[in-house]
Residue frames as qw, qx, qy, qz and C-alpha x, y, z in Angstrom:
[[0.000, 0.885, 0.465, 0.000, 0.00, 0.00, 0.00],
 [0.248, -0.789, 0.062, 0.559, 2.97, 2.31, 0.85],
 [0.446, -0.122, 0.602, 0.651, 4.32, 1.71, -2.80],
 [0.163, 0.753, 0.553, 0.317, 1.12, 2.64, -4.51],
 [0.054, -0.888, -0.225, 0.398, 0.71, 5.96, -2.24],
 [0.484, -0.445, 0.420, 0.625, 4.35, 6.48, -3.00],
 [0.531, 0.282, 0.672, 0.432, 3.58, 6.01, -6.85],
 [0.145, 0.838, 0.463, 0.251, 0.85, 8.11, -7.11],
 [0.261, -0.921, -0.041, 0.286, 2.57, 11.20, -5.46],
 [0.466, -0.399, 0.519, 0.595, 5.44, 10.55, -7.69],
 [0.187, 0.499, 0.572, 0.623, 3.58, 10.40, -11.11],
 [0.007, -0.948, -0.315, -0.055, 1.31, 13.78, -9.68],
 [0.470, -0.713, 0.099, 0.510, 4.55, 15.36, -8.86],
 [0.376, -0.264, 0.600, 0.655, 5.89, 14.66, -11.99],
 [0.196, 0.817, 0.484, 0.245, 2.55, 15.43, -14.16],
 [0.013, 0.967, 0.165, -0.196, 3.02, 19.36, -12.35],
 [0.415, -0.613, 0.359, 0.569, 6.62, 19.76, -13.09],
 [0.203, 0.051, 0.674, 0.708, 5.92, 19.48, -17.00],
 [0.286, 0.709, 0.623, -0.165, 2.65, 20.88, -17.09],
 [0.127, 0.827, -0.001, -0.548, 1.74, 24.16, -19.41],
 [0.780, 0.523, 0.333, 0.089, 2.84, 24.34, -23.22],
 [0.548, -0.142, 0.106, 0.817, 6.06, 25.71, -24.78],
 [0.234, 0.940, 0.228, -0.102, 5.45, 29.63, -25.63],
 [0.675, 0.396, 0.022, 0.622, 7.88, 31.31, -27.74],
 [0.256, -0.443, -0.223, 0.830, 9.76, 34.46, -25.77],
 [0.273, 0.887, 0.165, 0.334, 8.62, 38.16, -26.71],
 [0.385, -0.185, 0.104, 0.898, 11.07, 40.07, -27.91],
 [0.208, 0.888, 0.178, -0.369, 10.07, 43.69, -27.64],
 [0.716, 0.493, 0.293, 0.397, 11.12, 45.81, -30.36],
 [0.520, -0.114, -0.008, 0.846, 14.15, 48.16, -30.48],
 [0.027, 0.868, 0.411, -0.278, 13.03, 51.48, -30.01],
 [0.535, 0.551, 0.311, 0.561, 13.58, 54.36, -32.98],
 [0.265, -0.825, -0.142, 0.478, 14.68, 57.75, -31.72],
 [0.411, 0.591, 0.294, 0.629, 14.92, 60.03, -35.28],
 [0.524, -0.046, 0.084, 0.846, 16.74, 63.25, -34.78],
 [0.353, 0.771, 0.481, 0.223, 15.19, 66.22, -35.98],
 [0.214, 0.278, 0.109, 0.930, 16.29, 69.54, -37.25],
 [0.117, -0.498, -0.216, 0.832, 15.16, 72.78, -36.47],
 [0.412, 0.585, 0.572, 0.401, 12.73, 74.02, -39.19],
 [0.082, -0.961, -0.070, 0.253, 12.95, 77.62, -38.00],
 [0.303, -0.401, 0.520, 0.690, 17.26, 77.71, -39.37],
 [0.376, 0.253, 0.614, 0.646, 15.55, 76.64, -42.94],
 [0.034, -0.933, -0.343, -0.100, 12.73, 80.10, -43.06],
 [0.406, -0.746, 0.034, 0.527, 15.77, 82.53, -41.16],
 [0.302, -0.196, 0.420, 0.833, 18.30, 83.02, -44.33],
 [0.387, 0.317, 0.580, 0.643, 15.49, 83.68, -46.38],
 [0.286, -0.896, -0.208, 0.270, 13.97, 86.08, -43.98],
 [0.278, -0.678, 0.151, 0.663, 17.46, 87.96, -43.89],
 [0.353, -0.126, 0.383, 0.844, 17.58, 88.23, -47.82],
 [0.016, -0.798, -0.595, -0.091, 13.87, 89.62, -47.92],
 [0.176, -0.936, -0.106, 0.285, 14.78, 92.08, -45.62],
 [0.391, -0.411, 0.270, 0.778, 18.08, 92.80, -47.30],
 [0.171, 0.358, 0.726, 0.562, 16.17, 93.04, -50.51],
 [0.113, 0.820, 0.488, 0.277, 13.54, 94.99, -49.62],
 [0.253, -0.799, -0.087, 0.539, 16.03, 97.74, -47.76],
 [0.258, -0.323, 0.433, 0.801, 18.03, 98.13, -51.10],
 [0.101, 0.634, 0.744, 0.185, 14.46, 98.41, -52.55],
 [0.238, -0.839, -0.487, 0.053, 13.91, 101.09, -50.60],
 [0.332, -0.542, 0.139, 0.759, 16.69, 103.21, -51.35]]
């Protein structure tokens, strides 16, 4: 009788220790961090040859 108990606590032990299904890992993806310019430098030079333009206009 002690060999049975014995059995059965050995096969339930060993039933939980493999239980659940293989899942593949998640891998997160790598995170993008893009740069950006200043859109105000690309509007400034043409600002300053407006204004140079319109002062030698205005002479």
């Amino acid at each position: 009788m002690k060999k049975l108990v014995l059995a059965a606590a050995l096969a339930a032990a060993a039933t939980t220790a493999s239980a659940g299904a293989y899942s593949e890992p998640m891998i997160e993806a790598p995170v993008v961090v893009e740069e950006t310019t200043s859109s105000s430098a690309g509007i400034i030079l043409p600002l300053i040859l407006l204004a140079v333009v319109a002062a030698a206009v205005a002479d």
